[in-house]
C-alpha positions in Angstrom: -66.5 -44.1 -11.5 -69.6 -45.6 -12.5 -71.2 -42.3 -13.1 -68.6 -41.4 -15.7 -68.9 -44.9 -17.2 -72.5 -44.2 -17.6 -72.6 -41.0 -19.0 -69.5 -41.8 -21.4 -71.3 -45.5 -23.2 -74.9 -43.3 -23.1 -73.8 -40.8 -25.3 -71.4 -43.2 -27.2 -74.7 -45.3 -28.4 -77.2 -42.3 -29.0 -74.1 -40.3 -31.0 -73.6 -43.7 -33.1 -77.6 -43.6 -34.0 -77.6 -40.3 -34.8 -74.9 -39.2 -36.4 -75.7 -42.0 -39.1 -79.5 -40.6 -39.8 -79.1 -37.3 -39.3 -76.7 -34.7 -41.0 -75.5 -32.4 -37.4 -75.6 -33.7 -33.9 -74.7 -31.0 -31.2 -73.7 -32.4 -27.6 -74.6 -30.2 -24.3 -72.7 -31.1 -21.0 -73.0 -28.6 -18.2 -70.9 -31.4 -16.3 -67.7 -31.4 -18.1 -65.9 -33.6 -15.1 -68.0 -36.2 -16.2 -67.6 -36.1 -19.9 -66.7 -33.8 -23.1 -69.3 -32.7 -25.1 -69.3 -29.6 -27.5 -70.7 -27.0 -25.5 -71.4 -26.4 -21.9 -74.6 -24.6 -21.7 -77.7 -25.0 -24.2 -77.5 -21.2 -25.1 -74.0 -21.8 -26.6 -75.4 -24.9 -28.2 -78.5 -22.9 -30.0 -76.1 -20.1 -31.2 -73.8 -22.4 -32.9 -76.4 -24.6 -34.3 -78.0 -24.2 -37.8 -81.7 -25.5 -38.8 -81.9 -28.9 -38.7 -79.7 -29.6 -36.4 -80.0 -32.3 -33.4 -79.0 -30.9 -29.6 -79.0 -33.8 -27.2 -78.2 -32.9 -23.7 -76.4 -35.1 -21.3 -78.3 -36.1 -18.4 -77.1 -34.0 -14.9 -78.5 -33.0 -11.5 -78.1 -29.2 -12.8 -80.1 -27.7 -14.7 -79.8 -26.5 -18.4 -81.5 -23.0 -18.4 -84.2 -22.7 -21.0 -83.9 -20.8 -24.1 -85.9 -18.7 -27.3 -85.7 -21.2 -30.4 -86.6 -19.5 -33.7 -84.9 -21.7 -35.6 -85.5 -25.8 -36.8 -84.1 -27.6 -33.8 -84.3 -30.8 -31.8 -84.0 -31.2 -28.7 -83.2 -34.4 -26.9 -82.6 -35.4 -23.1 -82.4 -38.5 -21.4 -86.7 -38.7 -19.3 -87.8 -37.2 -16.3 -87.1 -40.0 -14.4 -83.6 -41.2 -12.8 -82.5 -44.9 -13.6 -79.3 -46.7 -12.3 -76.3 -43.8 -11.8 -77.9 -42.0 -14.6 -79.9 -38.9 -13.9 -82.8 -37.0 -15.6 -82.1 -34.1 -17.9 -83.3 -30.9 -16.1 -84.2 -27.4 -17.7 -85.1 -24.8 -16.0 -87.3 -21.3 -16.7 -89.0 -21.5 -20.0 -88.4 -22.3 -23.8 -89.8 -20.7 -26.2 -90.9 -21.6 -29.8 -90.9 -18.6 -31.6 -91.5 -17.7 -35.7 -89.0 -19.4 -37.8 -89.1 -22.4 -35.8 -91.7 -24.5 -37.9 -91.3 -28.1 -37.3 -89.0 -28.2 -33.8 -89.0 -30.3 -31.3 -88.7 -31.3 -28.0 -87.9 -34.4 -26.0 -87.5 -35.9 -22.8 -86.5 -33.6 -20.3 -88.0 -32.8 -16.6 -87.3 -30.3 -14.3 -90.7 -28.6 -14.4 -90.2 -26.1 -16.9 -92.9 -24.1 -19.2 -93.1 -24.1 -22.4 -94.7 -21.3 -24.8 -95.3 -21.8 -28.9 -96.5 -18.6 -30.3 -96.6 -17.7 -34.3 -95.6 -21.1 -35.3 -96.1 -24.5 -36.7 -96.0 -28.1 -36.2 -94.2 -28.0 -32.5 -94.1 -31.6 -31.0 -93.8 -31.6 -27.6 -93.7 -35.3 -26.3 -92.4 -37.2 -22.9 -91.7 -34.2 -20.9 -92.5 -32.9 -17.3 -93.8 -29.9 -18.1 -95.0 -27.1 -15.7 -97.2 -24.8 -17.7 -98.3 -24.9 -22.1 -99.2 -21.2 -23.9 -100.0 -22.0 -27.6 -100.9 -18.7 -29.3 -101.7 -18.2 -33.1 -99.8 -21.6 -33.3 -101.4 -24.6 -35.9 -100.6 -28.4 -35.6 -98.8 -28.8 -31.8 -98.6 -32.0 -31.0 -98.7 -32.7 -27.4 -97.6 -36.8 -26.6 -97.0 -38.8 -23.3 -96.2 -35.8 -21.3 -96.7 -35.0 -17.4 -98.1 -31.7 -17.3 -97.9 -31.5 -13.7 -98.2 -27.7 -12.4 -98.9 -26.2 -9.2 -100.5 -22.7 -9.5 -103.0 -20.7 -7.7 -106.6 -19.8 -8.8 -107.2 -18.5 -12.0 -103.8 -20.2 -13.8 -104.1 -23.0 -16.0 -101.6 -25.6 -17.2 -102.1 -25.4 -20.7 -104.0 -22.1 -22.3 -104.6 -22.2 -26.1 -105.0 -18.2 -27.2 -106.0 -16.8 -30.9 -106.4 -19.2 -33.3 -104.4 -22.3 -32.8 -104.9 -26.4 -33.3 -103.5 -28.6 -30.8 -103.6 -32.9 -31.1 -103.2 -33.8 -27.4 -102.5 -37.9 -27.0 -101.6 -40.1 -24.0 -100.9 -36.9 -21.7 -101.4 -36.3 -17.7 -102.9 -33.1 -17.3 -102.5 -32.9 -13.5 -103.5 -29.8 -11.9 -102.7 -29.4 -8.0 -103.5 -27.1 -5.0 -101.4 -25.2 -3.6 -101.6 -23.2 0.3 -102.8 -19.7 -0.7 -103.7 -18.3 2.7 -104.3 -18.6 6.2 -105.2 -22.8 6.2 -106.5 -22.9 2.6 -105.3 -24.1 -0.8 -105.9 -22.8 -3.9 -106.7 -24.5 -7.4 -105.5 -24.8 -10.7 -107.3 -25.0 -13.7 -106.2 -27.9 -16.3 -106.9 -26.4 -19.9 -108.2 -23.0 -20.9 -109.4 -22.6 -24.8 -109.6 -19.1 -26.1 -110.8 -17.8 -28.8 -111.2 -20.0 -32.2 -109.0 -22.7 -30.9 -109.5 -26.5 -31.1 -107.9 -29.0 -28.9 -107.9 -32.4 -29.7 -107.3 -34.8 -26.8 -107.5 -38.6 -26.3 -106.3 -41.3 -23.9 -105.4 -38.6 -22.0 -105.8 -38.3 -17.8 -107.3 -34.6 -16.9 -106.3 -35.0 -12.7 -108.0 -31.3 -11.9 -109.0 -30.0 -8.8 -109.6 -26.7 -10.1 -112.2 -25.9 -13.9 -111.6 -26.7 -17.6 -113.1 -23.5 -18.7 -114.0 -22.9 -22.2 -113.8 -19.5 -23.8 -115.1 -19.5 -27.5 -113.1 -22.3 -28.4 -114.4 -26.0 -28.8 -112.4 -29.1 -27.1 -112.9 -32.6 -28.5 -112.3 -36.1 -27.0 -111.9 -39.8 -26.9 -111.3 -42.8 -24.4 -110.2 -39.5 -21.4 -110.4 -40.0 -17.7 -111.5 -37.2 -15.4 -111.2 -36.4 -12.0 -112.0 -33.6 -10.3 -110.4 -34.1 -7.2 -112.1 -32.3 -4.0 -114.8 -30.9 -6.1 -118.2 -32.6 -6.6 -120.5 -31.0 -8.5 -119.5 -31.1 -12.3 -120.8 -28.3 -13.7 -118.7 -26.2 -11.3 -115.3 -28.3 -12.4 -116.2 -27.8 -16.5 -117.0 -24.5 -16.9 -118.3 -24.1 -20.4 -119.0 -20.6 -21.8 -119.5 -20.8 -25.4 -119.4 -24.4 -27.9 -119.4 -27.8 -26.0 -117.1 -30.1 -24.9 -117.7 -32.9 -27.4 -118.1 -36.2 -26.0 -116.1 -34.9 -22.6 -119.2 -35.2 -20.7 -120.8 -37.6 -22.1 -120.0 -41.4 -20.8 -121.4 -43.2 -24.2 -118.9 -41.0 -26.1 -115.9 -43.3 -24.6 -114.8 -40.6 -22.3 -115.4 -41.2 -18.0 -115.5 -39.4 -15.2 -114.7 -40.6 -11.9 -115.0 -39.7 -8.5 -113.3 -42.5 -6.4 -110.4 -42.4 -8.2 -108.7 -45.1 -6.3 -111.2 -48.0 -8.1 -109.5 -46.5 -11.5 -105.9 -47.1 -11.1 -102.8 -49.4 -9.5 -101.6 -47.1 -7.2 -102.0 -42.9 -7.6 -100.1 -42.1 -4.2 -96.8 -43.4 -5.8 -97.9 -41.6 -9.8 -98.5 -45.3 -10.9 -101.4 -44.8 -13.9 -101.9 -48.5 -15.1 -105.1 -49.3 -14.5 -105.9 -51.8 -11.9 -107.9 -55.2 -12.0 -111.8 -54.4 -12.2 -111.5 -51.0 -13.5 -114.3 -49.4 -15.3 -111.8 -48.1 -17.4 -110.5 -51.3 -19.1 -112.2 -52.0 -22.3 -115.0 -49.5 -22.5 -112.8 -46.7 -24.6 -113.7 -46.5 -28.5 -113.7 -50.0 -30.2 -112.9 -52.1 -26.8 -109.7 -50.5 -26.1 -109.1 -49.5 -22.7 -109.3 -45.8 -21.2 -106.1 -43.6 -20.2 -103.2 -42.9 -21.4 -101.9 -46.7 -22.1 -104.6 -47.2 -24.3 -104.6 -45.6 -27.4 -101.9 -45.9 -30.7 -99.0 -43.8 -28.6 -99.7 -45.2 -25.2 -97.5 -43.3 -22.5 -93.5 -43.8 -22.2 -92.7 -44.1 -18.6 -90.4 -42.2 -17.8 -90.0 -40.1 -20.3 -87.0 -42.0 -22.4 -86.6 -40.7 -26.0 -86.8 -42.8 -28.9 -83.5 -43.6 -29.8 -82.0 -46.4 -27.7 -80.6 -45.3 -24.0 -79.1 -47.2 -21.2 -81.2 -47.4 -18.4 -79.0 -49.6 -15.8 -75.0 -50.1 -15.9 -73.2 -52.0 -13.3 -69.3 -51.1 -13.2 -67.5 -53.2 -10.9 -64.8 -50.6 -8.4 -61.6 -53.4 -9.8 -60.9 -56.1 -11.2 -58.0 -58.0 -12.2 -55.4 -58.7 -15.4 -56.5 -62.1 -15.9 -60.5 -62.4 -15.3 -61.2 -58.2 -16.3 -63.7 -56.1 -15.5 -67.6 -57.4 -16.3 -69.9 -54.5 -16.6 -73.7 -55.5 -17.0 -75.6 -53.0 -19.8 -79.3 -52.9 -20.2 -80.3 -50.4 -23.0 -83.9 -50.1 -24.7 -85.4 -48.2 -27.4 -88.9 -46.3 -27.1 -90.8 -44.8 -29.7 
């Protein structure tokens, strides 16, 4: 009972917001015993919808399989990470920005999914939990508070920038793990590869790799970054740089660190807490004072992933009550930008 309450007052407040600023809002429920939306599946929602148009999914334990977009869409789910009776929004598989998708985005969902842009412009791709990034021939993505958390082995990197494309990178965690690849051994992913004539711009960001950043061709540039290389020691094995530099990644006085005890930096990694702890080297040495990471800069890092229009993030539904006193159900909605 709570659950339905839940899911029936979230989507009451977000379709109030939006139907009043925007012209089309298209509701997705792959749940409909907890609630009626307009379609059931985010395929059915796409092939209805029109450019411009809003698809917010309702949050549920399955997952919405991912789709191709090449059409002007936005897509909005409830964060990667569950609050009182309310789950995440999941996709699965991959979505795909495609030509004639110019100016889309993409909000708030986990799962894990990839995500490729290819032959088109201004993507922004913020608060998600995304497996793996391909940007090919693709100008003005805009990458923002997301957990880019993959798992691959080596020779795989979470986010590859092919061709000729620009990318703006801001308050991200670029976290590249090991995985067992053999008899008692791991393998490595690496956290960003840069091909050809691409630029990546990336600040307050946290690159968690225990595998290379490798240039190829390309040029990377950065602010106020922390960087840890996890098992590996030396650093010119973890940066791999085969054509223009890094600028500033390497370089300490340029506002970016790295680190290899990685416990001094932040509150408490074991449990993905990134706030950074008393006595940190971290805390006021970025650009102008401000402190390192991702909850530094001018778009610090959404926990959880929540969109930006205003969600519930705990309800309390009493089982009963009575005729005379009610029912008194406790709400506790924010708003993140």
């Amino acid at each position: 009972m709570k659950k339905s309450a839940s899911f029936l007052v979230f989507f009451i407040i977000i379709n109030f917001v939006c139907h009043n600023v925007m012209a089309k809002v298209i509701t997705v429920n792959n749940r409909l015993d907890i609630a009626v939306a307009d379609y059931a599946s985010l395929q059915l929602a796409y092939d209805n919808a029109t450019s411009g148009d809003t698809i917010m999914l309702f949050p549920s334990e399955i997952a919405y399989i991912g789709i191709d977009i090449s059409k002007r869409l936005f897509l909005i789910g409830n964060g990667f990470v569950s609050s009182n009776y309310l789950p995440i929004t999941i996709i699965s598989g991959n979505v795909n920005f495609l030509e004639g998708s110019d100016g889309s985005s993409i909000e708030s969902f986990g799962g894990v999914f990839n995500i490729t842009v290819k032959n088109v412009n201004n993507i922004s791709i913020s608060k998600n939990n995304i497996n793996s990034l391909i940007i090919e021939n693709s100008f003005n993505t805009l990458l923002l508070s997301n957990l880019i958390n993959g798992s691959y082995t080596l020779g795989d990197f979470l986010i590859t920038l092919k061709g000729n494309s620009l990318v703006e990178a801001n308050s991200n965690i670029i976290r590249a793990r090991g995985i067992p690849c053999g008899y008692s051994s791991t393998c490595y992913a690496g956290a960003i590869l840069i091909e050809g004539s691409s630029v990546m711009k990336i600040d307050n960001s946290i690159i968690y790799s225990e595998g290379q950043l490798t240039i190829y061709g390309g040029i990377a540039q950065g602010k106020n970054n922390i960087i840890y290389g996890g098992l590996r020691s030396n650093v010119d094995f973890r940066f791999s740089i085969h054509s223009n530099a890094w600028e500033g990644q390497l370089d300490v006085s340029k506002n970016n660190i790295i680190v290899s005890d990685i416990s001094s930096i932040f509150t408490d990694l074991s449990n993905y807490n990134y706030h950074l702890k008393s006595g940190s080297e971290a805390i006021g040495n970025g650009e102008d004072g401000t402190d390192m990471g991702i909850y530094g800069g001018d778009t610090p890092f959404v926990d959880g992933g929540y969109p930006g229009i205003p969600v519930i993030y705990y309800l309390d539904v009493p089982l009963k009550g009575s005729q005379k006193q009610g029912i008194n159900v406790t709400i506790k909605a924010k708003s993140n930008q």
